[in-house]
N, C-alpha and C positions, 0 to 999 in steps of 0.2 A: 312414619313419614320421613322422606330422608334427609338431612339436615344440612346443609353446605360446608359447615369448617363444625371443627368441636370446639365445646366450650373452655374446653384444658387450656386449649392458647390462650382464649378471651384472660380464664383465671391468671394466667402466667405473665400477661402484661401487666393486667390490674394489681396483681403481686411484686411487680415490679415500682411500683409508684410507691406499697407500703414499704417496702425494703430493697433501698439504694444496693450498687453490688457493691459486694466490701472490697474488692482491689481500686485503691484510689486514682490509679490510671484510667479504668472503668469508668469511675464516675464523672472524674473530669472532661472525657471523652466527649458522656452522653450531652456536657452542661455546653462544652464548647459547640457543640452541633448544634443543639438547641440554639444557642447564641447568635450563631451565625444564621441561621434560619430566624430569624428574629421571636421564636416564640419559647417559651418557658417549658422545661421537660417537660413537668405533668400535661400540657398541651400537645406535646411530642406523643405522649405515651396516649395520651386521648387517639388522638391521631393513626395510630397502630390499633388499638383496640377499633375502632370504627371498621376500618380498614379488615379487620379477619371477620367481621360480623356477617352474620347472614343476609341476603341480596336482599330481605325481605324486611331488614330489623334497622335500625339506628341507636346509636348510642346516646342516653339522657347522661350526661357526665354528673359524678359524685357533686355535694354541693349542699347550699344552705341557702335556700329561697323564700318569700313572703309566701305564707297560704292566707285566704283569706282576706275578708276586708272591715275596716273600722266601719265603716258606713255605706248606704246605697245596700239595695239586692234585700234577701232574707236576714232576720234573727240567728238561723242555723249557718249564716254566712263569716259571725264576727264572733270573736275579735281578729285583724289582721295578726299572724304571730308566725317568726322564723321557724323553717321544719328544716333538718339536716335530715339528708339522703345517700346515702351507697350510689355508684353509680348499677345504670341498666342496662337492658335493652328493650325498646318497644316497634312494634308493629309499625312500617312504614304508614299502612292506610288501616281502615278498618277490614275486617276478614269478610270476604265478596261471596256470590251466590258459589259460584265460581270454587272456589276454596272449601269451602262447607259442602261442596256436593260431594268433594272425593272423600273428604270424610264418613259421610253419608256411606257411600259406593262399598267402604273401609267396614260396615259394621259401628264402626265408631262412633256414632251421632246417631241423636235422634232425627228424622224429617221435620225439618220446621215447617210452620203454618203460612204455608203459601197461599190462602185466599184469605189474610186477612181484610186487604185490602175489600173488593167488592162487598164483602161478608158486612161490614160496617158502610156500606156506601162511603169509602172514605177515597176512593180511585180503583182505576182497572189492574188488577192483580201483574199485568204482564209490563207496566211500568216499572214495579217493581222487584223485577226478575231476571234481568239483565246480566250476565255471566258476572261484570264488571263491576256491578249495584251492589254496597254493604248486603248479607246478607240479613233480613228481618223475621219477625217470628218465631225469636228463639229465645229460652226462658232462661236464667242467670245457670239454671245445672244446665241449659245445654252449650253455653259458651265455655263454662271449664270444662265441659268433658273432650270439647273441640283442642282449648289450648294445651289440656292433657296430652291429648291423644298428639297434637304438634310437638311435643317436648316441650310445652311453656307452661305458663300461669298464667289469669288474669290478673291486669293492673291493680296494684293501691290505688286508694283515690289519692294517697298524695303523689303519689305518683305522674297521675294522668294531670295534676295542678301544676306538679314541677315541670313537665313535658310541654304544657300550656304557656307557663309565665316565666321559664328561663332565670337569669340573673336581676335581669331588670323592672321585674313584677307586673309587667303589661297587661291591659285590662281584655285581652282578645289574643287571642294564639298568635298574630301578624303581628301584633300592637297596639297602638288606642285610637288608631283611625277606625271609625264606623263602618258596622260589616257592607259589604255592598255585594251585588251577587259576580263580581270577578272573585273575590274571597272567600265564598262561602255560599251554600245551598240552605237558603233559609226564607221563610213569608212564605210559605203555600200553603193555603190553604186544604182542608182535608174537604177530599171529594174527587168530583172525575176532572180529569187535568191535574190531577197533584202526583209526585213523584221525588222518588230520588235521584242520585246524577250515579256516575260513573265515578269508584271511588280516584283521588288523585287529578282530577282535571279542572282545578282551583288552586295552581302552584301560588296562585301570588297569596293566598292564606294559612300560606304554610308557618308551622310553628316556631320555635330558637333554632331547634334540633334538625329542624328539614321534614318533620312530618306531615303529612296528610290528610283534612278532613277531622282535625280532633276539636273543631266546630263545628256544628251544623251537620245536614245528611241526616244523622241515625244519633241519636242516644248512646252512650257506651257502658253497658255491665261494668260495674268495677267489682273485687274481690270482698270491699269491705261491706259487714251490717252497716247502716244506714243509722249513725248517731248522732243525734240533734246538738247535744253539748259536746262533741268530739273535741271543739278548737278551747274547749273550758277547764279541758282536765290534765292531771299532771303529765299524761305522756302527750300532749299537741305537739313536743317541739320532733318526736320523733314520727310525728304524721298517722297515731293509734289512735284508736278510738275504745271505748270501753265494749267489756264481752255482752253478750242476750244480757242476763241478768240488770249490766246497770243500764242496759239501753231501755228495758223494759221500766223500771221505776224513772227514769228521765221521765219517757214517756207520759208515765200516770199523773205526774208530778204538774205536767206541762197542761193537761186536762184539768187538771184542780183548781189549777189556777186560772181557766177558759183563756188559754195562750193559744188559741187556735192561730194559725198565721205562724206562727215561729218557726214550722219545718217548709213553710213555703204554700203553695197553692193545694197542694196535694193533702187532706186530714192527715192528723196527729195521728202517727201506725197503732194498731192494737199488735203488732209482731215485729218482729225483727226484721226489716225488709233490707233490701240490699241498695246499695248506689249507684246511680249513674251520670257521666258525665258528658259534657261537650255542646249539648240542643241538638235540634234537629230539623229538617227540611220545612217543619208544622211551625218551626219557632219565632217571633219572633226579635228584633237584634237585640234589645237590651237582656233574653234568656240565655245569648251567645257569651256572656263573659267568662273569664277561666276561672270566678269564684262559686259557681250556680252551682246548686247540689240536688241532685231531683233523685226520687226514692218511690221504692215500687214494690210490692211481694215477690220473692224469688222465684213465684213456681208461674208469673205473667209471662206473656206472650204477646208482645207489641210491634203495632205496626210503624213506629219510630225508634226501635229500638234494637242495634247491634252488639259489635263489641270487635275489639283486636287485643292481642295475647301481647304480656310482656317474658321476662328473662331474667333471673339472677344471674348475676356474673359472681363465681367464687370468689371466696376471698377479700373482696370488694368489701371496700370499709367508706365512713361518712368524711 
């Protein structure tokens, strides 16, 4: 797929923010420019990296945000606790029918399930087929093989938290104002008349960063296993979660104790299942928060369920 600017510049800014240039002329330069433009270099240099990224991508600047929350929502929600991040790149919108077909066209993809819709009486297939429509029915390998085959990854979940709640820890990608349907594609019910929208045409629920659609519409694949105590263990502040192994004895652990409810509405997994974030068009607003953590088998195929590709940027430190 051909890719708009290379990543070398992106590294070469972001390298630039860890190591000042050593002629003190240089650096003075960059500090009086910044000054005069009223904003602080590393905003300068944010500003430049945004700026070479792909027409398709935004930049989540480096940082240390709240994941998380003390109270309200699921068990698998809390404790609120700071996570430091690298800066990225993520996906304007979710990735559309549209996008996944030339993958498709590519060899590169599998066809996803385009009748799920009818198939479950849950609405008419061709609402939700729209060039411009997230694309849905696609199972967590077939989203990385997509961002693979893009030159991307998919998102961390801290990631797609950080993308959500910015500096300010906001309870909804916009803010703490209640979803309503100018901000978000959400409250349909499943059946005929239910749909998704066109991703991108809900600007005013747009994220810190300027993204699209990372509430509501579709569900989003994230990269990570699905770990119930993820926010409990010693690597939370860096947004890991533990490998199979300790996810599975959480797991059993959570059954013994008949903690049903602690991973959410969904049963305690007997596997490793994967993450997803954001709600979706089925959801209702209070499912809409940037703390929700919903968990599913890797090999499903849902009809609320997308995904959009993020980016390392080299070099690129917390």
């Amino acid at each position: 797929m051909t890719r708009i600017v290379g990543i070398g510049v992106l590294a070469a800014l972001v390298a630039c923010r860890e190591e000042p240039p050593p002629a003190p002329a240089m650096q003075v330069n960059a500090d009086d420019a910044a000054s005069e433009a009223g904003v602080s270099a590393a905003q300068a240099l944010d500003a430049e990296v945004e700026a070479e990224a792909p027409h398709d991508m935004l930049l989540v600047p480096a940082g240390t945000f709240t994941m998380g929350a003390d109270r309200g929502g699921e068990e698998d929600e809390h404790p609120a606790h700071p996570v430091t991040l690298p800066a990225f790149l993520l996906d304007r919108t979710p990735v559309t029918n549209a996008a996944y077909r030339t993958c498709i066209e590519a060899k590169a993809c599998r066809i996803n399930d385009r009748t799920l819709a009818s198939r479950k009486d849950a609405g008419n297939d061709a609402d939700f087929s729209g060039p411009e429509h997230p694309v849905i029915g696609v199972s967590w390998a077939d989203a990385k093989a997509f961002c693979t085959w893009a030159g991307k990854r998919l998102p961390r979940e801290a990631e797609y938290e950080r993308a959500m709640r910015g500096d300010d820890g906001r309870k909804y990608a916009w803010g703490n104002e209640p979803p309503t349907a100018e901000r978000v594609t959400f409250g349909r019910s499943l059946g005929w008349g239910s749909s998704t929208d066109d991703v991108g045409t809900h600007p005013a629920g747009r994220g810190p960063y300027g993204h699209d659609d990372l509430a509501g519409n579709v569900w989003e694949w994230c990269e990570d296993a699905y770990d119930p105590q993820a926010y409990r263990r010693a690597t939370a502040s860096s947004g890991v979660g533990g490998d199979c192994a300790a996810i599975t004895e959480t797991q059993d652990e959570l059954r013994a104790h008949n903690l049903q409810g602690f991973t959410g509405s969904n049963p305690i997994p007997n596997e490793c299942e994967r993450v997803l974030r954001g709600g979706a068009f089925n959801y209702d607003a209070p499912g809409l928060r940037a703390t929700n953590r919903v968990h599913h088998p890797a090999r499903y195929r849902l009809l609320m369920a997308g995904f959009r590709c993020a980016e390392s940027i080299p070099g690129a430190s917390p």
